[in-house]
N, CA and C atoms of all chains as a GROMACS GRO file, in nm:
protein
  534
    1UNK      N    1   0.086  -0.121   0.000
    1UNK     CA    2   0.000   0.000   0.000
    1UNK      C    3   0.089   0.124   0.000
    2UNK      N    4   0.059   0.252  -0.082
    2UNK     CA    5   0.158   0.375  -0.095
    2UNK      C    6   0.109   0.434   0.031
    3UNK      N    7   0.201   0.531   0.021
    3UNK     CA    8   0.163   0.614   0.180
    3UNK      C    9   0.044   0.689   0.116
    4UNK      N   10   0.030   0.725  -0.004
    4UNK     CA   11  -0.133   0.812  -0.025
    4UNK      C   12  -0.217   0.743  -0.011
    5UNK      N   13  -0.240   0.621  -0.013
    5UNK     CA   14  -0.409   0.535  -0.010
    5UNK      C   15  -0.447   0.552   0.111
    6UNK      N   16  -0.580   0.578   0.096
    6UNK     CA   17  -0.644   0.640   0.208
    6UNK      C   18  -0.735   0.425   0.283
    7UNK      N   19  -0.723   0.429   0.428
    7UNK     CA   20  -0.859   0.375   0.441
    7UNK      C   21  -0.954   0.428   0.513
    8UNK      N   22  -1.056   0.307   0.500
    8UNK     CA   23  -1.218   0.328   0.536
    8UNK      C   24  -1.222   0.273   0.666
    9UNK      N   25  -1.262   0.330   0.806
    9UNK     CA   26  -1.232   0.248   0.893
    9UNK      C   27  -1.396   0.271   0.908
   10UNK      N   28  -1.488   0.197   1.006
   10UNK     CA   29  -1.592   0.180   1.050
   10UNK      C   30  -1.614   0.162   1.212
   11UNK      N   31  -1.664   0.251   1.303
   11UNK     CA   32  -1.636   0.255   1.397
   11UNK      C   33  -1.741   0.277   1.460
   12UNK      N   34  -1.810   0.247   1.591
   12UNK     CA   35  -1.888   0.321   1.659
   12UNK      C   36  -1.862   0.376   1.787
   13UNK      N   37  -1.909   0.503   1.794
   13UNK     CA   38  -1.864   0.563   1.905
   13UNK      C   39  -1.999   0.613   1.980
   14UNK      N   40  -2.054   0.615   2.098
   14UNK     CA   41  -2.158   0.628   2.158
   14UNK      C   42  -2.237   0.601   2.107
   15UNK      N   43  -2.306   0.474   2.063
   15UNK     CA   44  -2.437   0.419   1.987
   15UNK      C   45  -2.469   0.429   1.807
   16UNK      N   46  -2.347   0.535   1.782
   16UNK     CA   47  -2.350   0.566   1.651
   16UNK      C   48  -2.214   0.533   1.548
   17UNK      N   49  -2.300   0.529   1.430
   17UNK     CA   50  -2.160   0.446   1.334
   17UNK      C   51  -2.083   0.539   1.270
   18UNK      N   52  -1.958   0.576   1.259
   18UNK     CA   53  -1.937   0.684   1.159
   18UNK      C   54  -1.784   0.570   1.112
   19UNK      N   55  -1.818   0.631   0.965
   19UNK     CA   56  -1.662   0.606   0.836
   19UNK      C   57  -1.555   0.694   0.860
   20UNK      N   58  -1.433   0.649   0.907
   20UNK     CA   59  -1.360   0.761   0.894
   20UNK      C   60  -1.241   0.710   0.825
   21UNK      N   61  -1.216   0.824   0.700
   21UNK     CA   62  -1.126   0.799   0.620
   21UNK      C   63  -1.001   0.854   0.664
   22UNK      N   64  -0.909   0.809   0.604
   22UNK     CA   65  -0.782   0.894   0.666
   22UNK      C   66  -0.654   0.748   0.641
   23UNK      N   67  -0.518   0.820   0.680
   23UNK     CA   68  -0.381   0.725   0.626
   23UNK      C   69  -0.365   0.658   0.769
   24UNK      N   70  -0.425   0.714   0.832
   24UNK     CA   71  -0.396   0.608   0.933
   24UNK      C   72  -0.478   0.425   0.918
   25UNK      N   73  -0.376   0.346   1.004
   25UNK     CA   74  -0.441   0.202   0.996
   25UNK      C   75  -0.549   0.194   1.082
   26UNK      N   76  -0.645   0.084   1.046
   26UNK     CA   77  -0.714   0.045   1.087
   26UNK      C   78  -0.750   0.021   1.255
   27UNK      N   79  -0.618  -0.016   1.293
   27UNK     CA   80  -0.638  -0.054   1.414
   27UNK      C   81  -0.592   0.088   1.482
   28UNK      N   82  -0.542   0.170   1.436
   28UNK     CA   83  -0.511   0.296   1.527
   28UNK      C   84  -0.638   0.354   1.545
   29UNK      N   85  -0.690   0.364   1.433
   29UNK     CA   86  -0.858   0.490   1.370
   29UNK      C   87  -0.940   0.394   1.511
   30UNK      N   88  -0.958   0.215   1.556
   30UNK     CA   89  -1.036   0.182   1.667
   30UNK      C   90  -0.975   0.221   1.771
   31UNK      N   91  -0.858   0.210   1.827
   31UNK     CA   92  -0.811   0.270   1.905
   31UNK      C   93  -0.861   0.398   1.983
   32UNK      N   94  -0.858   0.516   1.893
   32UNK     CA   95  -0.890   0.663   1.898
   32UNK      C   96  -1.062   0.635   1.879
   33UNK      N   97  -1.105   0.601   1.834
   33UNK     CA   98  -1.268   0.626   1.829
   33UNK      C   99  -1.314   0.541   2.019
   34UNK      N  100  -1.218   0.428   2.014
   34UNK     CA  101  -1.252   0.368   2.165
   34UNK      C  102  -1.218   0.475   2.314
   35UNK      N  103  -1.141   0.535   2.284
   35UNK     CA  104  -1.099   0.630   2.370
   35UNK      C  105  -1.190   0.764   2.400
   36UNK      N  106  -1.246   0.798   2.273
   36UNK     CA  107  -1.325   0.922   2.235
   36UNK      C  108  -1.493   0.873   2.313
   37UNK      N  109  -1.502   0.710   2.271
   37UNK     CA  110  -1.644   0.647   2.303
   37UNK      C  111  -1.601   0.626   2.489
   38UNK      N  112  -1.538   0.621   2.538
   38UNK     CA  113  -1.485   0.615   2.667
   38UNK      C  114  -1.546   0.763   2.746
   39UNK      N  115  -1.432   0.859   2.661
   39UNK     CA  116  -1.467   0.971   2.731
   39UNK      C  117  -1.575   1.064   2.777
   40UNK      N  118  -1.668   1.040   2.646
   40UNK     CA  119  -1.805   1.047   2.652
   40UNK      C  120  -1.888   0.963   2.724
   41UNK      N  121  -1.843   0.871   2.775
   41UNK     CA  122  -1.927   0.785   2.846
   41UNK      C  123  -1.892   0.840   3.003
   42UNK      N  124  -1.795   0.873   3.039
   42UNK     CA  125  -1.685   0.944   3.162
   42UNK      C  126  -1.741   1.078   3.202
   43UNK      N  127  -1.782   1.097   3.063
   43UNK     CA  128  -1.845   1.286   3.117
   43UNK      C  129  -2.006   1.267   3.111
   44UNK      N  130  -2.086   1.150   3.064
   44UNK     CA  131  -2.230   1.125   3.071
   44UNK      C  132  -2.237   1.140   3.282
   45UNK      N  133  -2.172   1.011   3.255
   45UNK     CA  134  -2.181   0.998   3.386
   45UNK      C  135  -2.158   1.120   3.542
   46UNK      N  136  -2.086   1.179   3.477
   46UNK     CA  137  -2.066   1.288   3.560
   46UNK      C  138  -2.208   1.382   3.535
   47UNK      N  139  -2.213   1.381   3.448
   47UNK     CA  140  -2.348   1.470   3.393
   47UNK      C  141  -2.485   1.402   3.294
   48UNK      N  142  -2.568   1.339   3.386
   48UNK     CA  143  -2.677   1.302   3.324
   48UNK      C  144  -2.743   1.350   3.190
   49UNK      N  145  -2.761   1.490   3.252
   49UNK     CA  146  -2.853   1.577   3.186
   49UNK      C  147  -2.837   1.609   3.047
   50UNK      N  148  -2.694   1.562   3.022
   50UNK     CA  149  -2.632   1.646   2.838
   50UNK      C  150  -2.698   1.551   2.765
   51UNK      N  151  -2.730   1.612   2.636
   51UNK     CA  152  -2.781   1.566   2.584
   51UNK      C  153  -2.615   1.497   2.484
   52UNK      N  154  -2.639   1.439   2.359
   52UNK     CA  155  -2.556   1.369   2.307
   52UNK      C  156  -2.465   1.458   2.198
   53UNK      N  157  -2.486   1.611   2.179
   53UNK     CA  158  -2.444   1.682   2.078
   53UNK      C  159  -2.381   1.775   2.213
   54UNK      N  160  -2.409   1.855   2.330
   54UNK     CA  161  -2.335   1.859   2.444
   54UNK      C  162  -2.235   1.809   2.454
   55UNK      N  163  -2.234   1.676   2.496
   55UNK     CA  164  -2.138   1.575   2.561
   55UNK      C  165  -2.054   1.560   2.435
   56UNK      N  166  -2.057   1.570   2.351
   56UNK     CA  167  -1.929   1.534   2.198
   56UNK      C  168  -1.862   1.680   2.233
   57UNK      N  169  -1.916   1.774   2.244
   57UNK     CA  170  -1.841   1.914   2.235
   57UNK      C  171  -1.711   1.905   2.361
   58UNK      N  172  -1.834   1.900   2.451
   58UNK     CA  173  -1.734   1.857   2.570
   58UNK      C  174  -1.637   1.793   2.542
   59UNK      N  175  -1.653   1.679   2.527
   59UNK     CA  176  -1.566   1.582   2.478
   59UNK      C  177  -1.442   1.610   2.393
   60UNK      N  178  -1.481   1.722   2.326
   60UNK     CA  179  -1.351   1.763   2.280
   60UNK      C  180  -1.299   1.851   2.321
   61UNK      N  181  -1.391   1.906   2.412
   61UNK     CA  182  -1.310   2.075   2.474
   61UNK      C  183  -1.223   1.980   2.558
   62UNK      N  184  -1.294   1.891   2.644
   62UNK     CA  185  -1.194   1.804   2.741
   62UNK      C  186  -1.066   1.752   2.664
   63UNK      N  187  -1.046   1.701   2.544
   63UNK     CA  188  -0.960   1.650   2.506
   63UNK      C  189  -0.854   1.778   2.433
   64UNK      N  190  -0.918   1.852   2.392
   64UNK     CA  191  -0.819   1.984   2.338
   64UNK      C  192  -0.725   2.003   2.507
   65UNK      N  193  -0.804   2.021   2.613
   65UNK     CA  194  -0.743   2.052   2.729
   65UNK      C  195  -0.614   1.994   2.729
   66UNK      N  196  -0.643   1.848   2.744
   66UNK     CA  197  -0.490   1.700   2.767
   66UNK      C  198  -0.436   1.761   2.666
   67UNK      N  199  -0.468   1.808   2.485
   67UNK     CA  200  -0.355   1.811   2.416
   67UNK      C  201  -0.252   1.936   2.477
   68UNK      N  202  -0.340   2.017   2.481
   68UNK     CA  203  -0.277   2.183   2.522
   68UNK      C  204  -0.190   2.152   2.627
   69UNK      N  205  -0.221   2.082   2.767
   69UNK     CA  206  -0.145   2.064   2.877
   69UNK      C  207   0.021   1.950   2.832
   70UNK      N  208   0.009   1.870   2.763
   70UNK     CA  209   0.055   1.771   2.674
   70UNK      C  210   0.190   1.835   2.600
   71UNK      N  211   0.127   1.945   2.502
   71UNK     CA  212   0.198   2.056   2.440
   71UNK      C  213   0.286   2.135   2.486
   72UNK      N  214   0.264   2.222   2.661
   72UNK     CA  215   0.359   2.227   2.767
   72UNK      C  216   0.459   2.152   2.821
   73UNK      N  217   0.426   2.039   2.846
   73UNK     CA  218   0.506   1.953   2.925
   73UNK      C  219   0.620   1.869   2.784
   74UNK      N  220   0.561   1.892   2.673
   74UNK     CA  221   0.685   1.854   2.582
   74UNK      C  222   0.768   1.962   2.527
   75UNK      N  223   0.724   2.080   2.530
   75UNK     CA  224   0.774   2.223   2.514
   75UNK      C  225   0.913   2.243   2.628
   76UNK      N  226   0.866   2.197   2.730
   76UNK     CA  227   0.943   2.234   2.862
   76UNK      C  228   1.075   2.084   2.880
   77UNK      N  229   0.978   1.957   2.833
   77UNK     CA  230   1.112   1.886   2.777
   77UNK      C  231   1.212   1.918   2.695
   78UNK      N  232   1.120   1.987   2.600
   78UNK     CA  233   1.245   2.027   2.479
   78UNK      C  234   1.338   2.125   2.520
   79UNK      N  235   1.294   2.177   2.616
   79UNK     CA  236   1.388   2.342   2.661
   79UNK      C  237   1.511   2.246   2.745
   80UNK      N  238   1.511   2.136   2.812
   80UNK     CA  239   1.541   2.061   2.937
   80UNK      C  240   1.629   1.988   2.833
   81UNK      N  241   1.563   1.930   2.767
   81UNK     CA  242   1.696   1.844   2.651
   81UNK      C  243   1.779   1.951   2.553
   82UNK      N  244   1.755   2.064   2.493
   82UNK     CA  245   1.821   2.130   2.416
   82UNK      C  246   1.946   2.200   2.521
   83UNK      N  247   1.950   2.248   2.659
   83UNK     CA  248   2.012   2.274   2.762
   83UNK      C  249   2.123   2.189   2.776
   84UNK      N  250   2.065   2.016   2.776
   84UNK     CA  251   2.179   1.942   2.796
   84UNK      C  252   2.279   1.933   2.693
   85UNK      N  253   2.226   1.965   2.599
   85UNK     CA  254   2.299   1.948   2.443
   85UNK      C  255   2.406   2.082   2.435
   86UNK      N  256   2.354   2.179   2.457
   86UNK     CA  257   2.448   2.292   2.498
   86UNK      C  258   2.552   2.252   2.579
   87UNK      N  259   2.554   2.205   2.685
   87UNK     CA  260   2.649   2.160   2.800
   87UNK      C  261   2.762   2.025   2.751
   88UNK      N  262   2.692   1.980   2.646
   88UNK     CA  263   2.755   1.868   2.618
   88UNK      C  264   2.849   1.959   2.520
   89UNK      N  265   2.819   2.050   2.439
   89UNK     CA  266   2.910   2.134   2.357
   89UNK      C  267   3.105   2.198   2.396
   90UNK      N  268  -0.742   3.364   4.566
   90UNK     CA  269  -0.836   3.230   4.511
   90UNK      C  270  -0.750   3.074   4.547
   91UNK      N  271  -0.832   2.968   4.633
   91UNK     CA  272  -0.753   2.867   4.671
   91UNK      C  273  -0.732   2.787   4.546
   92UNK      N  274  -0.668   2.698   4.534
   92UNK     CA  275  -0.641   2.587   4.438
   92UNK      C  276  -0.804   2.488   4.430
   93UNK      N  277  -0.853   2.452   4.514
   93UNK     CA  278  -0.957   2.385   4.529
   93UNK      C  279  -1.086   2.474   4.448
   94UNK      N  280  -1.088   2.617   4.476
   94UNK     CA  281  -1.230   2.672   4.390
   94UNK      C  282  -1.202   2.637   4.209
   95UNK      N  283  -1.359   2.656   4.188
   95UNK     CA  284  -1.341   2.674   4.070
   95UNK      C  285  -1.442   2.752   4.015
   96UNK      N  286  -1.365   2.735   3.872
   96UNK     CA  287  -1.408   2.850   3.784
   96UNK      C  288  -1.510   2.866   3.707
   97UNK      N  289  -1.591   2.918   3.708
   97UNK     CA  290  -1.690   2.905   3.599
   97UNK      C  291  -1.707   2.969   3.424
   98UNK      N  292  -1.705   2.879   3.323
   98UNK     CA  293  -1.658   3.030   3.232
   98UNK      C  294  -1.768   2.964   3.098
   99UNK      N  295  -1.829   3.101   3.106
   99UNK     CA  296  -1.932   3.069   2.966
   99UNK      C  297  -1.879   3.062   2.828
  100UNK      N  298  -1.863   3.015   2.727
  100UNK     CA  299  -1.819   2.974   2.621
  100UNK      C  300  -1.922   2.954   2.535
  101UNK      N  301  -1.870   3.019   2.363
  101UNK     CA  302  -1.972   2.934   2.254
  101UNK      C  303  -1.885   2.881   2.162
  102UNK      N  304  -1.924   2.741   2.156
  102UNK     CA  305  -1.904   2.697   2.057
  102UNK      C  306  -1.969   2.622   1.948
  103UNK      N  307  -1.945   2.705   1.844
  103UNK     CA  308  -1.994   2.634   1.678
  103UNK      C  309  -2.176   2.668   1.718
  104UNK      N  310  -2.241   2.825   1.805
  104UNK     CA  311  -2.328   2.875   1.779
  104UNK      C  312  -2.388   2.818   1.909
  105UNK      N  313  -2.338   2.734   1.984
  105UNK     CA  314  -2.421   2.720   2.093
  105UNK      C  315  -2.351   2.766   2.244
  106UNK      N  316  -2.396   2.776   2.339
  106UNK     CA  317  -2.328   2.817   2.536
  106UNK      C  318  -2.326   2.736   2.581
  107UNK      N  319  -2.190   2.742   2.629
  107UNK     CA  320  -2.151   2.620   2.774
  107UNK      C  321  -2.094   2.684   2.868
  108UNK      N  322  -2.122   2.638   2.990
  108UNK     CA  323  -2.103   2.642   3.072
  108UNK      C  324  -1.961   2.565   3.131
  109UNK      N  325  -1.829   2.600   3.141
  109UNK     CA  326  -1.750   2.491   3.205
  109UNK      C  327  -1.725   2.481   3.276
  110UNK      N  328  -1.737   2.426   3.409
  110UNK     CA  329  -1.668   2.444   3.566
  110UNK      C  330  -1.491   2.344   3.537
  111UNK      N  331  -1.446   2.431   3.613
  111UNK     CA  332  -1.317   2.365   3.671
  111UNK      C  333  -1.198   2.466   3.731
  112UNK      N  334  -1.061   2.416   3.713
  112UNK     CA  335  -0.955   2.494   3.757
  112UNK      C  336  -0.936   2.542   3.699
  113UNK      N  337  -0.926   2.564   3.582
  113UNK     CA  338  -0.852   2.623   3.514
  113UNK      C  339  -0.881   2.740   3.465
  114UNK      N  340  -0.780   2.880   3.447
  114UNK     CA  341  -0.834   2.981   3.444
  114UNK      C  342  -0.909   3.049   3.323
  115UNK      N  343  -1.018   3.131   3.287
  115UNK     CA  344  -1.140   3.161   3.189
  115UNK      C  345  -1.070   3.167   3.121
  116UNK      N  346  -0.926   3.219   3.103
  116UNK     CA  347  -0.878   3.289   2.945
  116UNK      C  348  -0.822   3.122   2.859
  117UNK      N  349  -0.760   3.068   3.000
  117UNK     CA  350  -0.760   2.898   2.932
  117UNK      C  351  -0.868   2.846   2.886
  118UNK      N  352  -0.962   2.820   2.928
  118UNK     CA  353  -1.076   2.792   2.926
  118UNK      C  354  -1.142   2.863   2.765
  119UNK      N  355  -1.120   2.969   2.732
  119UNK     CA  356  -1.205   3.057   2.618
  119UNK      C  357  -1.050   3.002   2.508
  120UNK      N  358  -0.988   2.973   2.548
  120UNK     CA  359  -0.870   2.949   2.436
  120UNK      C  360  -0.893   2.842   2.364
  121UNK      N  361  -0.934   2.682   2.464
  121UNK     CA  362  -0.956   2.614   2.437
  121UNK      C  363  -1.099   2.573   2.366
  122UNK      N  364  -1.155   2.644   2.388
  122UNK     CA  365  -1.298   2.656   2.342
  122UNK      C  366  -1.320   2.730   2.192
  123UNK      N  367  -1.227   2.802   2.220
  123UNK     CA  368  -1.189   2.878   2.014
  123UNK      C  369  -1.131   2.778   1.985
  124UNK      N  370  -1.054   2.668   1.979
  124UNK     CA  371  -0.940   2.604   1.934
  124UNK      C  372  -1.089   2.500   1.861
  125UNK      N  373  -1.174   2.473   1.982
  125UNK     CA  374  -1.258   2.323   1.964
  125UNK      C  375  -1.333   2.400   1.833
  126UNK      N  376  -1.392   2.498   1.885
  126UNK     CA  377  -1.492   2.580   1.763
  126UNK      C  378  -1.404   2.573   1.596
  127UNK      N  379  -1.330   2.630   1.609
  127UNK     CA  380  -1.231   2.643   1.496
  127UNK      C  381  -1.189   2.497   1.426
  128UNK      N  382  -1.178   2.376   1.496
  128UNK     CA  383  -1.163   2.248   1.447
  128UNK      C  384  -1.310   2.255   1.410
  129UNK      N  385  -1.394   2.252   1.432
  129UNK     CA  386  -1.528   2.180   1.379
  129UNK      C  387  -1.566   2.227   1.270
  130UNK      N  388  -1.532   2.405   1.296
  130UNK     CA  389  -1.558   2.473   1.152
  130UNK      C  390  -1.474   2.422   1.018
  131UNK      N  391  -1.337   2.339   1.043
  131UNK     CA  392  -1.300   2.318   0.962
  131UNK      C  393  -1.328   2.209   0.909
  132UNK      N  394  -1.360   2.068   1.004
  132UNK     CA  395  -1.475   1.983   0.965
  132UNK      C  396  -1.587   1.967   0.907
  133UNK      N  397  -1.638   2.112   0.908
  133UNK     CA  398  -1.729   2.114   0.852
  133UNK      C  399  -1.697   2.138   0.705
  134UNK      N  400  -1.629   2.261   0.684
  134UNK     CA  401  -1.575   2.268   0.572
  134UNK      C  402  -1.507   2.189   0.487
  135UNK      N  403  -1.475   2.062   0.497
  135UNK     CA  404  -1.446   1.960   0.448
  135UNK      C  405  -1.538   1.860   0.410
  136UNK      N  406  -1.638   1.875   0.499
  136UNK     CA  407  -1.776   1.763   0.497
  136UNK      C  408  -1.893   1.872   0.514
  137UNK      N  409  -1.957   1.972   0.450
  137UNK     CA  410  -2.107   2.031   0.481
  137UNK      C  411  -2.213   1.929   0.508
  138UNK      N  412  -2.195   1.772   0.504
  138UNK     CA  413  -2.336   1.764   0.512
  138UNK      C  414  -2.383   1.655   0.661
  139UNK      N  415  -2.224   1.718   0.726
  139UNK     CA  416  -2.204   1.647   0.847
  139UNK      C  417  -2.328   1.703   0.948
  140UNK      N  418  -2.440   1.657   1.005
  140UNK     CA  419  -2.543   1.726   1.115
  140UNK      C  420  -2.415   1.739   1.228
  141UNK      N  421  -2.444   1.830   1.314
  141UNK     CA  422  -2.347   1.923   1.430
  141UNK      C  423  -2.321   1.841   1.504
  142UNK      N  424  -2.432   1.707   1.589
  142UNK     CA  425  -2.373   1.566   1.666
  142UNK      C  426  -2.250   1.518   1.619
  143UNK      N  427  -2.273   1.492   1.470
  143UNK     CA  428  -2.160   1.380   1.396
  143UNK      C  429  -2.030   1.497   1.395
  144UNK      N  430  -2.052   1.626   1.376
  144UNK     CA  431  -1.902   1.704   1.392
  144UNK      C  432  -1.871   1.736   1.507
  145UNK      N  433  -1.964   1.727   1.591
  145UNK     CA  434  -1.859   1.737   1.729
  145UNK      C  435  -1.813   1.618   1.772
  146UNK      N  436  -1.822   1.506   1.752
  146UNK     CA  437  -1.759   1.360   1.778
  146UNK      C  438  -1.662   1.317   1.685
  147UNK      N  439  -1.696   1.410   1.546
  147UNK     CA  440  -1.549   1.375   1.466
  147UNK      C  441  -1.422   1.463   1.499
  148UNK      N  442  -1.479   1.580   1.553
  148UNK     CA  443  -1.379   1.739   1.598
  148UNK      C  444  -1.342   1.626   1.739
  149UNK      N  445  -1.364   1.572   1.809
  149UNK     CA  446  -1.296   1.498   1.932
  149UNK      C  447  -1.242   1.398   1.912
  150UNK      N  448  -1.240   1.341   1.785
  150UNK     CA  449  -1.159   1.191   1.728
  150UNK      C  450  -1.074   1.286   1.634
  151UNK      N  451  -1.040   1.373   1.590
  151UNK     CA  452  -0.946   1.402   1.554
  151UNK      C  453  -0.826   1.495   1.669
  152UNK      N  454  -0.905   1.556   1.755
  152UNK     CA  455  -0.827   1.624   1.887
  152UNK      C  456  -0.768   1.478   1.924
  153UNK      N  457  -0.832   1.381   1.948
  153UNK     CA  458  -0.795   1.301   2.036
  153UNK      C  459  -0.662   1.189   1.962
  154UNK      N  460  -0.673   1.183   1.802
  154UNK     CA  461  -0.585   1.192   1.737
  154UNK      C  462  -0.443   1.258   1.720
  155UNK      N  463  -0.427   1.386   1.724
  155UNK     CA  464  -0.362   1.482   1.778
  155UNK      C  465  -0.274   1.453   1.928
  156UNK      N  466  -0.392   1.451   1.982
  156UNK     CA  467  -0.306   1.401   2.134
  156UNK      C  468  -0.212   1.259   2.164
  157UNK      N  469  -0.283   1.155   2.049
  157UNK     CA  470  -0.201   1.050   2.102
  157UNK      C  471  -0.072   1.064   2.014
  158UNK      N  472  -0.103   1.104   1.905
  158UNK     CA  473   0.059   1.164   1.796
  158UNK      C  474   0.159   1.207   1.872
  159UNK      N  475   0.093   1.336   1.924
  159UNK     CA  476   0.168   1.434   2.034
  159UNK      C  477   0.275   1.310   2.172
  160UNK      N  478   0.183   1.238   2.198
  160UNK     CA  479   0.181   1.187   2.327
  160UNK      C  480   0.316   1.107   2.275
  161UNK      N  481   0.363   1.000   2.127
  161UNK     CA  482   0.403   0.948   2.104
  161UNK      C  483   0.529   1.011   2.069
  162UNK      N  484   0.528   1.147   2.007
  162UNK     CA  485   0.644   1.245   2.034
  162UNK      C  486   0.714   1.252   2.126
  163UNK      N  487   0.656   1.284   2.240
  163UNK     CA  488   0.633   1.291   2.362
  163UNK      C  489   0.735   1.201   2.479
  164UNK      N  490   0.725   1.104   2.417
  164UNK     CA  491   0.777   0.913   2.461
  164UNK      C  492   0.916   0.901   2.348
  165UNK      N  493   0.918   0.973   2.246
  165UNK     CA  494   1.015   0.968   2.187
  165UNK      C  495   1.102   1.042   2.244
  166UNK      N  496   1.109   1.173   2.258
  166UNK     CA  497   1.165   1.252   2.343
  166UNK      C  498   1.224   1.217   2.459
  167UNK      N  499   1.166   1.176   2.544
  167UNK     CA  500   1.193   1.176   2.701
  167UNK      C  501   1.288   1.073   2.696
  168UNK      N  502   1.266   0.956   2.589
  168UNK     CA  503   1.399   0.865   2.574
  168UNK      C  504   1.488   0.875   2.494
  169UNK      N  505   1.508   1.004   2.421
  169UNK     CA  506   1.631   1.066   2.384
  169UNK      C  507   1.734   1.147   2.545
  170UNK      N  508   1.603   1.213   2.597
  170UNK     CA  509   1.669   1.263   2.688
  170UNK      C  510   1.685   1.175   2.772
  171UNK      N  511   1.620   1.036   2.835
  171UNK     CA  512   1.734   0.947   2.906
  171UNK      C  513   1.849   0.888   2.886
  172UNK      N  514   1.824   0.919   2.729
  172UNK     CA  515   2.003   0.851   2.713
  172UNK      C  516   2.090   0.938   2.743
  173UNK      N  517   2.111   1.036   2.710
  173UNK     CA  518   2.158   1.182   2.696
  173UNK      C  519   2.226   1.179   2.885
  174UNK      N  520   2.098   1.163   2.964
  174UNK     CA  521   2.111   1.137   3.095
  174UNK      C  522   2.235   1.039   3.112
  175UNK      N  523   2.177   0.928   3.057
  175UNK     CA  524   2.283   0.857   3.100
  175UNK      C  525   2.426   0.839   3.071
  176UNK      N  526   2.440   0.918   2.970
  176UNK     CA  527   2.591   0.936   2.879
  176UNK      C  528   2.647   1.048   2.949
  177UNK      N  529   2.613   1.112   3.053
  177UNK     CA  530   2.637   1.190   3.120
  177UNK      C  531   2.693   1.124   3.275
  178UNK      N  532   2.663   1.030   3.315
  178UNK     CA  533   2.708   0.973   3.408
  178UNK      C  534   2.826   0.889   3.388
   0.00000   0.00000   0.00000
């Protein structure tokens, strides 16, 4: 397979089916949809009341959060390893 | 303000209000909330005939995408910098 062929993965995430195309494999695209169907199930529970177009938003504001915090803490590695590399100079 | 209160911060995203409680401070909070808005709009723009449920669960499988990439960077890193560590001893 070239790195351009796209696949079709098939997934469900909170009761619903969605296709998602993309270069990633198969088993990564379940991976990430299992995690996403997790989290939403994590923030139902905390909160009854959302309805199912709510709780997806959430769901990603929550997950933008981990990337953003994620984004720091490898930012601040990189400052921590480029330091040692200086010293090693 | 103790570490324990939290914050409350109204947000719209992709035309609708939320409400988010937690720690973290409003301007974090409204950052992350443009970031989520701004992914969906671009989801959308790729797919118009996505209904707003199915793009906010695809805008969180692709954040959440993002994060595990990141995360795997992340793990690459930190074991550059343990070797680095240890070539130092």
């Amino acid at each position: 397979m070239s790195h351009s062929d796209k696949t079709r993965t098939t997934v469900d995430i909170y009761g619903k089916s969605y296709t998602i195309i993309g270069q990633e494999p198969a088993h990564h695209v379940r991976m990430v949809a299992s995690l996403v169907d997790q989290k939403m199930r994590e923030i139902y529970d905390a909160n009854q009341k959302l309805d199912t177009n709510k709780l997806a938003v959430l769901t990603a504001v929550n997950t933008m959060n981990d990337y953003l915090k994620l984004k720091e803490e490898y930012i601040e590695l990189l400052d921590l390893y480029e330091k040692k590399e200086d010293v090693k100079k």
